[in-house]
ZAMARGU-4260 file (C-alpha; in steps of 0.2 Angstrom, whole numbers, plus 5000, padded with zeros to 4 digits):
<rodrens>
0) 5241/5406/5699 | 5252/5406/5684 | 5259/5424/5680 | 5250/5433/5666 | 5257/5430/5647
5) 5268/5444/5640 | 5274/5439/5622 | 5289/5455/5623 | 5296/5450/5638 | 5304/5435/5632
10) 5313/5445/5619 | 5319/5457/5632 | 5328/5444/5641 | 5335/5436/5624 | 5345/5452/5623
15) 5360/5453/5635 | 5362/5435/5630 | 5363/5440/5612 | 5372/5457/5616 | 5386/5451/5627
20) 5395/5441/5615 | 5397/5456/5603 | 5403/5464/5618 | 5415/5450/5623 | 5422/5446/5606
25) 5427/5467/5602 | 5436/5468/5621 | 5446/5452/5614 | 5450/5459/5597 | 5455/5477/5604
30) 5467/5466/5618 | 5474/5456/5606 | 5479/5464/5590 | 5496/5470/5587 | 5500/5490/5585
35) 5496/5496/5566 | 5517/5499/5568 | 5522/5484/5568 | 5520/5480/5546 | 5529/5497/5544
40) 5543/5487/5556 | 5546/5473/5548 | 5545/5482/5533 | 5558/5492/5537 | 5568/5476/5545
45) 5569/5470/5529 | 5577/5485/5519 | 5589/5489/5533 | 5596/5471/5530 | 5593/5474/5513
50) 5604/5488/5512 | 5619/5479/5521 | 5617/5466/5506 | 5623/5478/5494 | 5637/5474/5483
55) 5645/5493/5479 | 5661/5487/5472 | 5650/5474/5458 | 5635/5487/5456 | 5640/5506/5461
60) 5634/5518/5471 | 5618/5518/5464 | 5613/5502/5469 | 5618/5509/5488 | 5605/5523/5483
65) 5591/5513/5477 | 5591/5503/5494 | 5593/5519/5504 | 5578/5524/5494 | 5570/5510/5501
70) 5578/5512/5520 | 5572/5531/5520 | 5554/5527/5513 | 5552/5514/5529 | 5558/5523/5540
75) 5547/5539/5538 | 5533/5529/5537 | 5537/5517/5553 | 5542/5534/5561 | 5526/5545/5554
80) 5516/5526/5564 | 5527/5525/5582 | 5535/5539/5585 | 5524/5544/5600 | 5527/5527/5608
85) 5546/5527/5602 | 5550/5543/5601 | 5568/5543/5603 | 5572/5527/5592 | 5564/5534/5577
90) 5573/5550/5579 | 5591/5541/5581 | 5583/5533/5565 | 5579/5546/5554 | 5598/5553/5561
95) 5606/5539/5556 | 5593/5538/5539 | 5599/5556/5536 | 5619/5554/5538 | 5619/5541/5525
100) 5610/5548/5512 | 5623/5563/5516 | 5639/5552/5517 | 5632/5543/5498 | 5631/5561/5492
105) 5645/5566/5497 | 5653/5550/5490 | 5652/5550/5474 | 5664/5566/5471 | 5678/5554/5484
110) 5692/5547/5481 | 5686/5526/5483 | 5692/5524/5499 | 5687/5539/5509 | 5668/5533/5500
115) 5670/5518/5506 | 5675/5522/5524 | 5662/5537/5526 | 5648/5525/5519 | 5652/5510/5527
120) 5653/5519/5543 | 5635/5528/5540 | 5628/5510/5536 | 5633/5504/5554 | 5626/5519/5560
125) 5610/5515/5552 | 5610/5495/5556 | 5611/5501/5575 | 5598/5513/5576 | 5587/5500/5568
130) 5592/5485/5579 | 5589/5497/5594 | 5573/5499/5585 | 5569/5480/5583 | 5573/5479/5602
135) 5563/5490/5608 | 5546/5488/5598 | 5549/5469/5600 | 5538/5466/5616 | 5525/5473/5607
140) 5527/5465/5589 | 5529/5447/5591
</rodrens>
């Protein structure tokens, strides 16, 4: 004897099948997407060795203050994205950030050298904290 005809029950079985793919495919997007940090990162990559590209001597302090501009701005907002999963980089960050926006302050009332010492010296200070940064976020921005 053949079981009785139930038109719903089809459709009930229909459903995982039809369910578990949704299910399946947002595991896969949640495992495999990279941290919202990482764009704020390579954003801030790019001015850091932007910054080390300025030409003081040919185009003045104020082009060292435009891409510190730019350095600050990345920073705060890569900082303001990752700094509860790297919280001592971006604090040796925004240091570093902060002792060269003082040293190109403080340099344009210097003598040229003494500038030129105390800047270069903060940039350095900036490029490191940043590599250090690059190093340590790179496992998980690749």
């Amino acid at each position: 004897m053949r079981p009785a005809h139930r038109p719903g029950a089809r459709r009930w079985l229909l459903l995982p099948a039809a369910v578990l793919p949704l299910v399946l495919s947002g595991l896969a997007a949640g495992c495999s997407s990279t941290p919202s940090y990482c764009t704020a990162a390579t954003n801030l990559k790019t001015s850091v060795s932007n910054l080390g590209d300025v030409d003081v001597a040919k185009n003045g302090l104020n082009s060292l203050q435009t891409a510190l501009t730019s350095v600050t701005n990345n920073a705060n907002t890569f900082a303001s994205e990752a700094k509860s999963a790297f919280p001592s980089q971006t604090t040796a960050l925004q240091n570093s950030v902060s002792g060269l926006d003082s040293a190109v302050k403080s340099a344009k009332g210097e003598p040229a050298l003494t500038a030129v010492s105390a800047v270069v010296s903060a940039v350095t200070q900036v490029k490191n904290s940043a590599s250090s940064l690059q190093s340590a976020i790179s496992s998980k921005c690749s």
